[in-house]
C-alpha positions as CSV (number, residue, x, y, z in Angstrom):
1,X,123.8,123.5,59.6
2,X,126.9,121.6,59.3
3,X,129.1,124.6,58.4
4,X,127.4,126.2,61.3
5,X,128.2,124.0,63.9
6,X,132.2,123.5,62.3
7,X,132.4,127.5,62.9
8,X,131.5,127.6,66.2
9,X,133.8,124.6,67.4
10,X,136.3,126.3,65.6
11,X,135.4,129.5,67.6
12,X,135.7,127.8,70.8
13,X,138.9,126.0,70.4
14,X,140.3,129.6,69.7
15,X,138.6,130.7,72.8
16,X,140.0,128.3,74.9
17,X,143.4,128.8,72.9
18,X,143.7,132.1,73.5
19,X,143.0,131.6,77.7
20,X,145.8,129.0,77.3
21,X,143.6,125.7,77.9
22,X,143.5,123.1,75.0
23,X,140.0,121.4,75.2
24,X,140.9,118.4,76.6
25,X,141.6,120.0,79.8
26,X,138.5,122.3,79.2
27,X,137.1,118.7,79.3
28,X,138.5,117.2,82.4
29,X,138.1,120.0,84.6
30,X,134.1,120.1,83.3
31,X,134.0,116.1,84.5
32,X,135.6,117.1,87.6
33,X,133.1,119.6,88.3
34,X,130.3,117.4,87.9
35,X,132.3,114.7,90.0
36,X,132.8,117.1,92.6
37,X,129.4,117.7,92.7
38,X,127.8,114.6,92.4
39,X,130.0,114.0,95.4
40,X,128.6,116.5,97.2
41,X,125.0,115.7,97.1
42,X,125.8,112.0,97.8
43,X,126.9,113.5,100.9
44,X,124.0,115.8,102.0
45,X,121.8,112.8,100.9
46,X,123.8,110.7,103.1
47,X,123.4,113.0,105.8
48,X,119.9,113.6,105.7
49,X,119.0,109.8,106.3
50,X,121.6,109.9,109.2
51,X,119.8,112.9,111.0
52,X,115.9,110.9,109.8
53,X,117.0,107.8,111.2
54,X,118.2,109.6,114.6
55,X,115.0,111.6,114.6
56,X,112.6,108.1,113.8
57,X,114.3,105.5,115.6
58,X,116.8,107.0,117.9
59,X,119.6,105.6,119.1
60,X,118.5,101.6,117.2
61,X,120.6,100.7,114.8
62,X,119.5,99.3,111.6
63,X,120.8,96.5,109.0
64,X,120.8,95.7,105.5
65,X,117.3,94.5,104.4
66,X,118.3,92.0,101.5
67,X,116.8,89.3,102.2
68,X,114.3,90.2,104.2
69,X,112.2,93.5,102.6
70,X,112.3,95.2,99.0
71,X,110.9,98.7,98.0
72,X,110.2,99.0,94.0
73,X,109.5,102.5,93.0
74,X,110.4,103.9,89.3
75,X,113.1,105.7,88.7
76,X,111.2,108.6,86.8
77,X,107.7,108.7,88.1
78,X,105.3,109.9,85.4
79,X,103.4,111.8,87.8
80,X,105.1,113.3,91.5
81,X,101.4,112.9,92.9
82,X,100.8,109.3,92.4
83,X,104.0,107.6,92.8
84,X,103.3,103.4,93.6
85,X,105.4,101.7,95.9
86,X,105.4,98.3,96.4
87,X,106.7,96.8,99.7
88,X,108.0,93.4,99.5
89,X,108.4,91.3,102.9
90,X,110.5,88.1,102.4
91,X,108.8,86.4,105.4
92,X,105.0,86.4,106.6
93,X,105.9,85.7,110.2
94,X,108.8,88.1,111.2
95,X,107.1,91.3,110.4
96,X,105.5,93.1,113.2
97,X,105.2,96.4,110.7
98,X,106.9,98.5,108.3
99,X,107.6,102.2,107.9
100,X,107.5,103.9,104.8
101,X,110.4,107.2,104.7
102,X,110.6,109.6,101.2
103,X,113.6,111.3,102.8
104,X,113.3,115.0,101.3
105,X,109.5,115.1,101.7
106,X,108.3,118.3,104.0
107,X,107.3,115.6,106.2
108,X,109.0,112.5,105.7
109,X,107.4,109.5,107.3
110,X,104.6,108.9,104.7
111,X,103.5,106.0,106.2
112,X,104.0,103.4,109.2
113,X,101.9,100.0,109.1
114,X,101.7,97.5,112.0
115,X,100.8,93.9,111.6
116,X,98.2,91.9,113.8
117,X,97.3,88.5,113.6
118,X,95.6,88.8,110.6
119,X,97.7,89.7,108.6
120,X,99.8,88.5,105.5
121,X,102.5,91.5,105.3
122,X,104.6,90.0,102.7
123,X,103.1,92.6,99.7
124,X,102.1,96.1,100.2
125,X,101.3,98.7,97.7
126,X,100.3,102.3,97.8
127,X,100.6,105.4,96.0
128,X,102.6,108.1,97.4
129,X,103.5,112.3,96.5
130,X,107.1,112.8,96.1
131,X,108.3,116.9,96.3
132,X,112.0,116.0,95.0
133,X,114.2,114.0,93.5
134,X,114.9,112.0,97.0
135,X,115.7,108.4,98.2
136,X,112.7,106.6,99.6
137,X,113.4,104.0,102.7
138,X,111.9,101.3,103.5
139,X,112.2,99.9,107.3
140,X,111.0,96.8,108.4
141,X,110.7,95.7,111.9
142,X,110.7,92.2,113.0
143,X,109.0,90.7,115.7
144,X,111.9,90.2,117.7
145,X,112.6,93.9,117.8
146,X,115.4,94.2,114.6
147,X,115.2,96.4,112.2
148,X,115.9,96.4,108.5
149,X,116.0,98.7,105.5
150,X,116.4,99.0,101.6
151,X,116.4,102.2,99.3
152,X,115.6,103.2,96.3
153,X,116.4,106.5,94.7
154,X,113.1,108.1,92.7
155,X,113.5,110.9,90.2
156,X,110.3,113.3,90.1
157,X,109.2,116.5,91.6
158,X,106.0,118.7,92.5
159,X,104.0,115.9,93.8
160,X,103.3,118.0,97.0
161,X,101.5,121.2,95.3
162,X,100.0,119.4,93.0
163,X,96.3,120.0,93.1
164,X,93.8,116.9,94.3
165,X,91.2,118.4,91.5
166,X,89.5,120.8,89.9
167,X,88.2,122.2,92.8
168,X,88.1,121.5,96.4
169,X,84.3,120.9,96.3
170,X,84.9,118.2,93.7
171,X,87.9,117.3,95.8
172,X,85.8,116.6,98.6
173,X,82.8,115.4,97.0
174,X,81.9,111.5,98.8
175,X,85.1,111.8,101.2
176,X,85.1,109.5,103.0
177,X,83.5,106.7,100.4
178,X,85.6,102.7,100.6
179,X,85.6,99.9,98.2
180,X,87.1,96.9,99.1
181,X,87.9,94.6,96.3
182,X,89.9,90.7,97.0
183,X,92.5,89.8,94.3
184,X,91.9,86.5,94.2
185,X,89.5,83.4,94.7
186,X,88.7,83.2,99.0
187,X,90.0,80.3,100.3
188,X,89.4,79.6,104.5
189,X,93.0,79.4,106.1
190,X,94.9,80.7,103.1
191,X,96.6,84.2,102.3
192,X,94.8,86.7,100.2
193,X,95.3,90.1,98.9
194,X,92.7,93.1,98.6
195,X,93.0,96.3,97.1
196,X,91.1,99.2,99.6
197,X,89.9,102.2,98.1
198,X,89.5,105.5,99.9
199,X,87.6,108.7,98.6
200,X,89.6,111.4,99.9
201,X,91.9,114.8,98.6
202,X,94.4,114.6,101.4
203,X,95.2,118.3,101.1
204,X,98.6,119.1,102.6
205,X,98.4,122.9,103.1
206,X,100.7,122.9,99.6
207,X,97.8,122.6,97.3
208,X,96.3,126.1,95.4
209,X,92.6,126.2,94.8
210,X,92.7,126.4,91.1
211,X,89.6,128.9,91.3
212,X,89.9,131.1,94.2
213,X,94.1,130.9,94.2
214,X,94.0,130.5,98.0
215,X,96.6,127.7,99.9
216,X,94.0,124.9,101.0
217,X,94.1,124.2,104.6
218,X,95.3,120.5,105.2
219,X,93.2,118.3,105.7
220,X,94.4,114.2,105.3
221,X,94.0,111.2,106.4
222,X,95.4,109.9,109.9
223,X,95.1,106.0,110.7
224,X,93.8,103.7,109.2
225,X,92.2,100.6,111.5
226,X,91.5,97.5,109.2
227,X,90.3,94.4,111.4
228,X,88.7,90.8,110.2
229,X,85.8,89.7,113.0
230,X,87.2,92.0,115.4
231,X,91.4,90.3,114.8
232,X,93.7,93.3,114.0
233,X,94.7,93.0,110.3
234,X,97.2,96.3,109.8
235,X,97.3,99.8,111.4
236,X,98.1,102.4,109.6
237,X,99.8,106.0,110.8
238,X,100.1,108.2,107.6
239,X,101.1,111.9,107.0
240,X,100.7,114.4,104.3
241,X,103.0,112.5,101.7
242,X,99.9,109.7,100.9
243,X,98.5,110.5,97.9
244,X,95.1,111.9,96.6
245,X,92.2,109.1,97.0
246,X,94.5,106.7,98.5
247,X,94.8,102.8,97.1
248,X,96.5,100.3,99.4
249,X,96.6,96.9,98.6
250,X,97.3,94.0,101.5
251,X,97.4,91.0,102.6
252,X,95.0,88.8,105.2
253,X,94.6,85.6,106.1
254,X,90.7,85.2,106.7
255,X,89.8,81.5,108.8
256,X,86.6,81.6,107.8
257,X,83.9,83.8,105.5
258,X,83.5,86.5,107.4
259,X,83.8,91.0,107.9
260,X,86.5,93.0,107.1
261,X,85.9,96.6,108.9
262,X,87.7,99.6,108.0
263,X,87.8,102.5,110.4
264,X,89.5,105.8,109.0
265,X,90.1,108.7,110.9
266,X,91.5,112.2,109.3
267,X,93.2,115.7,110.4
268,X,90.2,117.2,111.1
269,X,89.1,113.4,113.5
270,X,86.4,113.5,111.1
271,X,85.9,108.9,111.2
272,X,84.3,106.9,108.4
273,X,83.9,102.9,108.8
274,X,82.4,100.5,106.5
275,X,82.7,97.2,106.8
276,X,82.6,94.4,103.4
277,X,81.2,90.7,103.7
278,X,84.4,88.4,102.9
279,X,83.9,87.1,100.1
280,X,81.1,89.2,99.4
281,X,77.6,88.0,98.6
């Protein structure tokens, strides 16, 4: 094996020998090549966040966000159709919402929350579908109107065709089901965290029946409505990028025991609403 690899070095030195290149410039011009074109796609990445913030905010201009939001997303997502995110607001009382952008999605505004006075919007997490390798922005807008954003690059792909299941009847099987559970001991006055659970395949129109080999017809889910006795906790405008059987965890601040009622409307404005005993019984 060793011999083997020897000759063919040897072979390629005379190669490049005999074109009049020694292999150190074989070399540099190969790491100028992938300089050049790392380069260029820092560029068209660039560019597509100029043209999505133009098209999402218009002409607002929008500042760093250290110090006051932080997106964590892996680097190499094990799976491109349940990729968490994790929204991190530095301050409870600033936020009036937060939109969620994975840049080279076919739709790219996977999700947009805004706060009411409910709500504790310092943590957010959620599973998303990623199609590409692609930053993913994260947007916060304060209450007086500023907005601020952080990035974080993800390496995956395909989340958008993947399937939601086996089938689409198994897909669809109990859409439309919620479970609320709270991530922590209930406390009147005091932040907590629950974790919502949602029954439903969020087809895209990318997605191939596995059985009949047929492009499913999107169907996903729209807003979300989340309020504690009647006070707004979040709304939620989403798009084809949320993942299958979505999971969001968020924060509330409950003043007394009390009902936390979810109202979820999809593409076809089908609505399912259940509403959970805080703490529960």
């Amino acid at each position: 094996m060793g011999v083997t690899r020897t000759l063919l070095l040897a072979l390629l030195m005379s190669a490049l020998a005999a074109l009049g290149e020694s292999p150190a410039t074989y070399a540099d011009d190969s790491q100028a090549a992938m300089r050049a074109h790392a380069a260029r796609d820092a560029a068209e990445r660039a560019a597509r966040w100029k043209d999505l913030q133009h098209a999402i905010f218009g002409a607002r201009s929008l500042q760093d966000g250290a110090g006051v939001i932080q997106i964590d997303a892996p680097l190499h997502a094990l799976d491109a159709a349940l990729v968490p995110i994790t929204l991190t607001m530095k301050s409870a009382t600033r936020i009036a919402g937060v939109y969620l952008v994975i840049d080279n999605n076919p739709s790219p505004v996977a999700s947009h929350f805004s706060f009411g006075p409910r709500a504790d919007p310092r943590t957010l997490k959620l599973r998303v579908r990623v199609n590409e390798y692609t930053f993913i922005h994260a947007v916060a807008e304060t209450t007086d109107g500023k907005l601020f954003v952080a990035q974080q690059f993800v390496k995956t792909s395909g989340g958008c065709s993947a399937p939601a299941g086996p089938d689409n009847a198994e897909a669809l099987k109990d859409v439309g089901l919620m479970k609320l559970r709270l991530l922590g001991p209930f406390s009147s006055g005091k932040p907590l965290q629950a974790q919502l659970m949602i029954r439903h395949p969020n087809f895209n129109g990318m997605q191939m029946d596995q059985i009949t080999r047929i492009f499913t017809p999107a169907r996903f889910i729209r807003t979300i409505d989340a309020t504690y006795d009647g006070a707004a906790v979040f709304h939620l405008d989403s798009d084809i990028s949320l993942s299958t059987d979505p999971v969001i965890t968020f924060g509330f601040v409950p003043d007394k025991k009390g009902t936390m009622k979810l109202v979820v409307r999809d593409s076809d404005n089908a609505w399912f609403n259940h509403s959970f005993d805080v703490p529960a019984g």
